[in-house]
N, C-alpha and C positions, 0 to 999 in steps of 0.2 A: 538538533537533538532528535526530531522526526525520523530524520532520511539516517541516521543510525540505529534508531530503536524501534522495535516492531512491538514489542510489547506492551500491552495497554498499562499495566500495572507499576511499569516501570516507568516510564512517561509520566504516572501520577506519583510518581514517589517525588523523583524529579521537578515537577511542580511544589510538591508540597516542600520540600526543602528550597526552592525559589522561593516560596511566600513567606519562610521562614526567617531566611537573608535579607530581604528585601524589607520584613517589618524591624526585626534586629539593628538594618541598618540607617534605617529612619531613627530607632530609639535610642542609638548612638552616635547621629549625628556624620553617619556616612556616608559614603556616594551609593544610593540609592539602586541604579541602574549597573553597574560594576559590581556589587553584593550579587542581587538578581542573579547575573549573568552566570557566576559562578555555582551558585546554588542551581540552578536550570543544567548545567552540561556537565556534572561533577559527575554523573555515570554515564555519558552518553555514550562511551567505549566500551560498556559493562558486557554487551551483547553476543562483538565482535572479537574479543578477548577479558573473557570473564578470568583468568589468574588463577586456575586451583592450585595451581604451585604457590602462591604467593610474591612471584617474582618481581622486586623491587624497580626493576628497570626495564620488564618486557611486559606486553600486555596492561591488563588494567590497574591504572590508572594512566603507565608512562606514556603507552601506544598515542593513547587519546591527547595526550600534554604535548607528545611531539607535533601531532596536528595541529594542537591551537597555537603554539609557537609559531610554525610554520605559518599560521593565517593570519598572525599579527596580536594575537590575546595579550596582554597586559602579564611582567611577568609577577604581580601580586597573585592575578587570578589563576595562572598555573603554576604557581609554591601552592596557593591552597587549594588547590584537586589534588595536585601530588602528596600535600600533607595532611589529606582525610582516609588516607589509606596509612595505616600504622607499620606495614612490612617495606613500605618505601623509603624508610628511616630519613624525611624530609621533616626537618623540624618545623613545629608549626607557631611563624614567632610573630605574622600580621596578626590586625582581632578579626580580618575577613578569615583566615582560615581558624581562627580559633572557635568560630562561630559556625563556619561549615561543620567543622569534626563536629561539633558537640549539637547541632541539630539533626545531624542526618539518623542518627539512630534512635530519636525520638520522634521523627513523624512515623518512623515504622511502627512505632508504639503507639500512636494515638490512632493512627489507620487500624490497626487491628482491635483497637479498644472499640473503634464507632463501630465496626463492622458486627462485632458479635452481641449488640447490644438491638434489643427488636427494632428500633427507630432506622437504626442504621444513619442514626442522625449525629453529625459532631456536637452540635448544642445541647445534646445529651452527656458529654463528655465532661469532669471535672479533675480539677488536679488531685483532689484526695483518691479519686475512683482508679487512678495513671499510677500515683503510688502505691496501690495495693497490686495493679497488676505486675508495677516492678517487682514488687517482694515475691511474686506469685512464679515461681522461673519456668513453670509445665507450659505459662503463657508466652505465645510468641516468640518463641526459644529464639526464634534467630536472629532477636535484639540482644544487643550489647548491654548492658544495663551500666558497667562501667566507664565504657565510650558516653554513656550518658554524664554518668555521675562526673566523670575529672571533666568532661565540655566545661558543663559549670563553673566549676572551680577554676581552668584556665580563664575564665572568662570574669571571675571573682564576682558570681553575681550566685544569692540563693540557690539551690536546686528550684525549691517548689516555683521561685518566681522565673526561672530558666523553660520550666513545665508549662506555667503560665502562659509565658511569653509566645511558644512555641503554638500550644494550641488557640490562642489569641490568633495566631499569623495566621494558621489552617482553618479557622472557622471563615474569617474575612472570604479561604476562596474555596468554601466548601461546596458550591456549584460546580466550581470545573475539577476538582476533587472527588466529586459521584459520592461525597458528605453529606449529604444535606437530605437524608431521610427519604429520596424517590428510590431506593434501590427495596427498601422498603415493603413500599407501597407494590413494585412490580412482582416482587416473588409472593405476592397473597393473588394472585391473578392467574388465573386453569391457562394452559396450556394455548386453547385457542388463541384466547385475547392477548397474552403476553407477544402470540406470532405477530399478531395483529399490531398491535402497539409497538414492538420493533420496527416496524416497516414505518408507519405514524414517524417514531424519533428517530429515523436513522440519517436525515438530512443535520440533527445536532448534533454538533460536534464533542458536547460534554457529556451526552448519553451514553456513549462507550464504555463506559467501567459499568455496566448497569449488566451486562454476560461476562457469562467466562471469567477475567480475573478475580470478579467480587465471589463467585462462589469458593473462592479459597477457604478452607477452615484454617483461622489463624492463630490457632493453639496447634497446627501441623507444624513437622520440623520441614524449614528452609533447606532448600536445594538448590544449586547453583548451576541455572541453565548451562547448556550444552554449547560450544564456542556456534554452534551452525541452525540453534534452535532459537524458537521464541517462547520459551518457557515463563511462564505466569503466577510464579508463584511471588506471594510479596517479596520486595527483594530489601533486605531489612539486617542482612548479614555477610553483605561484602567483603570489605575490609578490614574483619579484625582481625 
């Protein structure tokens, strides 16, 4: 996923839809590490063929499906990359992809919910405070909100306990997330010190999201990097 994606923001999205499969599939009695996987490389083609055409069979999602075919991937886990994208007209009939679609455009939701909130912390985060930002559409335009809503339902489980569920997953790894209220803490810091303190965290690896992609305003509307750029904007509006 690394050696394809340059982008900080993207990387953590990716992660957070890993922790999202990964608890889903413990709470359904799945293969734990096979969830993961899929949840971790579901965009990791995003970069290199991001799709503004929409193209069902070129670019992203398919480019990336042909590789993991080619490297051996499991063909559950490329039905369901293939069928988290809605233009690839792959029906999505395992519960791993039932569970990829219907997470992936709700950790863009909850990222942008911690983000704008002063803690910058996800345990500040609640499902009632998630439902008003769905109702809210100026927020985080480049969420799907009914890529949210039918997940659920495919998945025959509450919305608010699907909300639950999801930000249960993203708190668990809201360290390597750049969740957990230090990003905070560095933007009340002048200028000197913050140079200063970079240099301090730049041997950790989880400090990254703490420049650059965090300063996104995520009531911005979403734009879909450039097939040859590293554009850092949340990426939260792929594939509808």
């Amino acid at each position: 996923m690394q050696a394809w994606t340059a982008s900080d923001s993207l990387r953590k999205h990716m992660l957070a839809v890993e922790s999202a499969m990964r608890f889903y599939a413990a709470k359904l009695g799945q293969d734990v590490e096979s969830w993961g996987i899929a949840g971790l490389i579901h965009d990791f083609d995003y970069e290199r063929y991001p799709n503004a055409a929409l193209s069902p069979d070129q670019e992203h999602p398919a480019e990336g499906v042909r590789y993991l075919r080619a490297n051996g991937y499991s063909d559950e886990i490329c039905d369901a990359v293939m069928g988290h994208a809605h233009y690839t007209g792959i029906p999505r009939t395992s519960l791993m992809a039932k569970a990829l679609f219907a997470s992936d455009e709700l950790t863009g939701l909850i990222t942008a919910s911690t983000l704008v909130k002063p803690s910058k912390n996800i345990a500040d985060v609640d499902v009632a405070g998630l439902r008003k930002k769905m109702k809210d559409k100026a927020f985080a335009r480049g969420v799907n909100r009914d890529d949210v809503i039918q997940g659920a339902e495919a998945l025959d489980i509450p919305l608010d306990e699907h909300i639950a569920t999801v930000l249960e997953a993203m708190r668990g790894a809201a360290d390597t997330l750049g969740l957990d209220g230090r990003l905070a803490l560095f933007t009340r810091l002048d200028a000197t010190t913050q140079a200063a303190k970079l240099e301090e965290m730049s041997t950790i690896p989880d400090i990254q999201v703490l420049v650059g992609d965090s300063a996104v305003n995520p009531t911005a509307p979403v734009t879909a990097p450039a097939a040859t750029g590293g554009a850092d904007s949340t990426p939260v509006s792929r594939d509808a």
